[in-house]
C-alpha positions as CSV (number, residue, x, y, z in Angstrom):
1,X,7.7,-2.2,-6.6
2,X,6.1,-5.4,-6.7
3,X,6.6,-8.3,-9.5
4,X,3.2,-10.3,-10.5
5,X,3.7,-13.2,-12.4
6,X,0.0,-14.7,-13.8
7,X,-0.7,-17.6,-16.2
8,X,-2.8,-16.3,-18.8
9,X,-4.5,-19.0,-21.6
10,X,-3.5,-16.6,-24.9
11,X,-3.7,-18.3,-27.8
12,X,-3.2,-16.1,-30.3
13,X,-1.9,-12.7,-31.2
14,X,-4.8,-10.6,-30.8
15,X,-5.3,-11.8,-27.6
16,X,-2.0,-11.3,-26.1
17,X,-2.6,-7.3,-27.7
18,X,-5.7,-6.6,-26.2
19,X,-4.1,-8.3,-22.4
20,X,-1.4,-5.9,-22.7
21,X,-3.4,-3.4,-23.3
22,X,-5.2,-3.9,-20.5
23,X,-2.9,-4.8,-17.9
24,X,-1.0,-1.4,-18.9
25,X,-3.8,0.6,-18.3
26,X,-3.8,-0.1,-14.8
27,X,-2.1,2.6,-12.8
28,X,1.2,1.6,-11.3
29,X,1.9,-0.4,-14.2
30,X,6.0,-0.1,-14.8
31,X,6.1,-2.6,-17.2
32,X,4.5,-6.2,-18.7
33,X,5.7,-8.7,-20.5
34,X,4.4,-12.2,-22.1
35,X,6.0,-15.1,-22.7
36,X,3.8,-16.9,-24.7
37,X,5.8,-20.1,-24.9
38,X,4.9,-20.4,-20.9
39,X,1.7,-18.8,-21.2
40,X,3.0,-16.6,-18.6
41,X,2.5,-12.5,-17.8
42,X,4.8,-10.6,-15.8
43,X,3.5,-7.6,-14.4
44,X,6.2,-4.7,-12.9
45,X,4.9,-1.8,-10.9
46,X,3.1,-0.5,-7.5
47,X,-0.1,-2.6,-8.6
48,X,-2.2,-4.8,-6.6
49,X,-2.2,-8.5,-8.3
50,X,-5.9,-9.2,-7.5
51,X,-7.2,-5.9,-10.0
52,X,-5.0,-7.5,-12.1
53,X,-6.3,-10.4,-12.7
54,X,-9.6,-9.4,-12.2
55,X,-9.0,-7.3,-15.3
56,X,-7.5,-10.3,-17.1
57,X,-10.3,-12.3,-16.2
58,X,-13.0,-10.5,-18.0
59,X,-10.5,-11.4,-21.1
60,X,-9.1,-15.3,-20.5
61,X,-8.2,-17.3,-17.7
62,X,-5.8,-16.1,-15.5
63,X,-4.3,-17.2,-12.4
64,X,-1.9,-15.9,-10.4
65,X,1.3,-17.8,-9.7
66,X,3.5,-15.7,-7.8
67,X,4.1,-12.4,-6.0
68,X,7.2,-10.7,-4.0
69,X,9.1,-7.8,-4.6
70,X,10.6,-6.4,-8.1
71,X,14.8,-7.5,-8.4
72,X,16.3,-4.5,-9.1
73,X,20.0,-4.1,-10.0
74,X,22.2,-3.6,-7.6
75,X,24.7,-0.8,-8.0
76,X,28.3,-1.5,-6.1
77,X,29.5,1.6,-4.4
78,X,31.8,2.3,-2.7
79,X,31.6,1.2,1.2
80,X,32.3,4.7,3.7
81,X,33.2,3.2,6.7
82,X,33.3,6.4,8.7
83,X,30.9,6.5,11.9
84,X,30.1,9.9,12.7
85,X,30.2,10.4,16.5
86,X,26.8,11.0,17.8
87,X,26.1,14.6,19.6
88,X,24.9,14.5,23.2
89,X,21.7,16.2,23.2
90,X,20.6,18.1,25.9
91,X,18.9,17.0,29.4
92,X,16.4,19.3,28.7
93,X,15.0,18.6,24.8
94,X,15.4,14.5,25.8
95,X,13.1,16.0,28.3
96,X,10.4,17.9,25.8
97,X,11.1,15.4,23.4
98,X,9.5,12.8,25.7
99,X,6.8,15.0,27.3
100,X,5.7,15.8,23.8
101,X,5.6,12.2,22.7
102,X,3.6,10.9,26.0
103,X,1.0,13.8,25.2
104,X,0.7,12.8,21.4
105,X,0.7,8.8,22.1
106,X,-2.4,10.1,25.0
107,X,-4.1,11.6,22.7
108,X,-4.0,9.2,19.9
109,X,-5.6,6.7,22.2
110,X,-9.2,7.8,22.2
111,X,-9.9,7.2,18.5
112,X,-13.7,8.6,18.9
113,X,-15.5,11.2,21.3
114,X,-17.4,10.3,24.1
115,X,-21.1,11.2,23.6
116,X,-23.8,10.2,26.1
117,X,-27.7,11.5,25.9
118,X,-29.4,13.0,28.5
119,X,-33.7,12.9,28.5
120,X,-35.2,16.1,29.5
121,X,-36.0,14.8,33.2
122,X,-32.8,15.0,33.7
123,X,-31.9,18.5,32.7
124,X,-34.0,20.5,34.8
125,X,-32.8,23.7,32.6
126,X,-34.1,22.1,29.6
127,X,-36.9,23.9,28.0
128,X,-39.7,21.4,26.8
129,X,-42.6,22.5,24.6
130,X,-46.1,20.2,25.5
C-alpha cells in the first residue's frame, strides 16, 4: 500500500469531480481524497504515482509532493513470548537440501542458450544443393 500525495490546481467543483473520477479509475486505487483548501490529493492504494499524475495531467497541473508507504493502524496484541525450540533436522536432508539448492543456483546462472553457427565447409555431412 503506498500513500501519494499530489498538488492538484482545482478551482472549482467540477473539476475536483471529474479528478476523482479519474484517479479512482486507476486500478489499485483504495481510496482518494481532496483537500481543496491545500490544493492537495491523497491517493491510497498499490498504484504507481507517475500514472497518476500522468492522468491528472491531461486534467490540471499536478505535481507530486510525496510518496512512502500507507500508515495503517496498529492493532495491540497481545505479546507470546514463547520460543518454540527448533527441531534438529537431519544430516542427510541438510545434505539434499543443499545439493538441491547448488544445482538450482547452477542452473539459474546461464540466463540464455549458447548457440553458435557452423558454414557448410565445416560440416562435411552437410548436404548442399548448387
Amino acid at each position: 500500500m503506498m500513500k501519494v500525495v499530489l498538488k492538484v490546481e482545482l478551482y472549482d467543483d467540477k473539476i475536483k469531480k471529474k479528478a476523482m473520477k479519474r484517479v479512482s479509475g486507476i486500478s489499485g486505487v483504495e481510496s482518494v481524497s481532496v483537500d481543496m483548501k491545500d490544493q492537495k490529493m491523497t491517493v491510497i492504494g498499490s498504484v504507481d504515482s507517475v500514472k497518476v499524475a500522468v492522468k491528472l495531467k491531461k486534467l490540471c497541473h499536478a505535481d507530486i509532493l510525496s510518496v512512502g508507504p500507507a500508515k495503517e493502524e496498529k492493532k495491540e496484541e497481545p505479546k507470546k513470548e514463547e520460543k518454540k525450540p527448533e527441531a534438529k533436522k537431519d544430516p542427510k536432508e541438510e545434505y539434499a537440501e543443499a545439493v538441491y539448492e547448488a544445482y538450482f543456483n547452477q542452473t539459474r546462472q546461464q540466463p540464455y542458450p549458447y548457440y553458435y553457427y557452423r558454414t557448410v565447409e565445416e560440416n562435411p555431412t552437410g548436404c548442399v544443393i548448387c
